[in-house]
N, C-alpha and C positions, 0 to 999 in steps of 0.2 A: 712321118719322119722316120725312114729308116732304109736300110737297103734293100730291105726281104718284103716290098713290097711297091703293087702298083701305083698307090697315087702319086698324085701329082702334087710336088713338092710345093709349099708356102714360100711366097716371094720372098728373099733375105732370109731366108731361115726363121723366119716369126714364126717360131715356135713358145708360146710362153710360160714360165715356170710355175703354175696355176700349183702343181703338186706340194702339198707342204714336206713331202718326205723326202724332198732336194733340201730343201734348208735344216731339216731335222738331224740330215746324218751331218751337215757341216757345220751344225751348234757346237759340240764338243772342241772344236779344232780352234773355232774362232772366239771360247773365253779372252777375255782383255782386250779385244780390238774394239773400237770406241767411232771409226770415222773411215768412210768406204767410199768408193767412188764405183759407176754401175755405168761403165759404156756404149755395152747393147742395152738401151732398158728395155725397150717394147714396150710393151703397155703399163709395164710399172711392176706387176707381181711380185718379182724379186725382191724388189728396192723394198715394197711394201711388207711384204713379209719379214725381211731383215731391221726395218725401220719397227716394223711391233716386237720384235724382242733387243729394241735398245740399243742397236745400231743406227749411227746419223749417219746418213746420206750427203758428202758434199757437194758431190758433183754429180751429174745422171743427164744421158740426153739418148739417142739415137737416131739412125740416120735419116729416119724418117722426120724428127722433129723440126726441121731447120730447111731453110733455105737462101744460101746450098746448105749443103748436109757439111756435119762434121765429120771428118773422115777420123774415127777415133786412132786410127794410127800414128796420126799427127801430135796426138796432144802429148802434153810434154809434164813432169813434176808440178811447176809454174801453175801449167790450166789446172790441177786436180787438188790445189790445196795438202794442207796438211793429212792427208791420208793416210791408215795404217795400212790399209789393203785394197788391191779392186778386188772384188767381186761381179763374177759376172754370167749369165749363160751366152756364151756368143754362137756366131754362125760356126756350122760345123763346118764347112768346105775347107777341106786341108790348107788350100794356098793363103788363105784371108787367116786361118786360123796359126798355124805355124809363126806368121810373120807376128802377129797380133803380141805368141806367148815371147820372143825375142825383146819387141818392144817391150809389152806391160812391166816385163819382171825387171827391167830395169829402172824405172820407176816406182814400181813398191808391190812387196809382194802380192802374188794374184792368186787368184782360186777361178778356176775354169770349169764348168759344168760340159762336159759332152762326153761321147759315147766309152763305155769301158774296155772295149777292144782297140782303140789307139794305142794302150801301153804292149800290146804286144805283136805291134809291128816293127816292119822295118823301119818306118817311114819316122816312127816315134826315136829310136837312139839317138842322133844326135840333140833331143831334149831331156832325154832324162836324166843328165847330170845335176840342171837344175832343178829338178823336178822332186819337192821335198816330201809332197804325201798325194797319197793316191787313196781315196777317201770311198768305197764303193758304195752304191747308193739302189741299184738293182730299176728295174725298170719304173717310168714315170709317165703319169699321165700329163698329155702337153695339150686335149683338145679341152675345153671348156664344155659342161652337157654331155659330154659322153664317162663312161666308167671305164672304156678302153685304157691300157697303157699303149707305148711304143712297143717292138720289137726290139730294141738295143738294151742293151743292160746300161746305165749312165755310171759316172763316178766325176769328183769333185778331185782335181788336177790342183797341188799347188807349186808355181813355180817361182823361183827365185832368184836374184843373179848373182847375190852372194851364197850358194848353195852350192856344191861341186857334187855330193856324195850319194847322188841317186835319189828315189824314195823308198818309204816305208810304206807299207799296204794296208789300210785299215779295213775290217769286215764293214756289212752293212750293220745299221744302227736300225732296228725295229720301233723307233719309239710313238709313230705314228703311223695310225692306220689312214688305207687311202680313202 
């Protein structure tokens, strides 16, 4: 998963959050949130990892799950329950990704895992209005059985649609090792 390299990319972006040091740095941020909705899940990692330190999962599927698939851009307030936030690590491909952060954050604040170089593009300005924290998380391992990490440095995006005022940059959080 990355730019600076030859393989050949994983279908949908299934890449899955195996590393605990993605949820380690976004523990601090998400004291008080009680109830999440998880719409890439893949294989669950995420969901699992946030469900052991005490977050309820309401909602969680992806597109793999169903048939047909849910096309998570579709889902509305309604399908996701009483939610405080989504949580999620989605497909990185700009077009699926962009649209995704328009939608979510209209619906209830989100926290988006992927790479930490979209905040300083072009392509990123007209989102960082919303865009309340920028949570950095430094490189993660995504294969299962290997010790490799990626090539991308990650950070944890939170966006929101009642937010106008940019974000705030938080360092990484060491508090687990890989």
């Amino acid at each position: 998963m990355g730019k600076r390299s030859d393989f050949v990319r994983r279908p949908m972006d299934a890449y899955q959050t195996i590393d605990p040091r993605a949820v380690a740095a976004l523990l601090p941020f998400i004291e008080g949130l009680s109830y999440f909705a998880e719409p890439y899940r893949g294989e669950g990692f995420l969901e699992r990892q946030l469900n052991d330190i005490g977050l309820a999962c309401l909602w969680s599927s992806d597109i793999a799950d169903n048939d047909p698939p849910i096309d998570a851009l579709t889902l509305t307030a309604d399908d996701l329950g009483a939610i405080d936030a989504i949580i999620t690590n989605p497909p990185w491909s700009r077009p699926i990704l962009h649209e995704m952060i328009l939608h979510f954050q209209k619906i209830a604040p989100t926290w988006l895992l992927f790479d930490a170089d979209w905040a300083h593009t072009k392509q990123a300005a007209p989102f960082l209005a919303q865009c309340s924290h920028i949570v950095s998380v430094g490189r993660l391992r995504w294969i299962e059985g290997t010790k490799q990490t990626g090539k991308d440095n990650c950070a944890w995006y939170r966006f929101d649609a009642h937010h106008a005022n940019g974000p705030h940059f938080y360092g990484p959080v060491m508090a687990v090792a890989a």
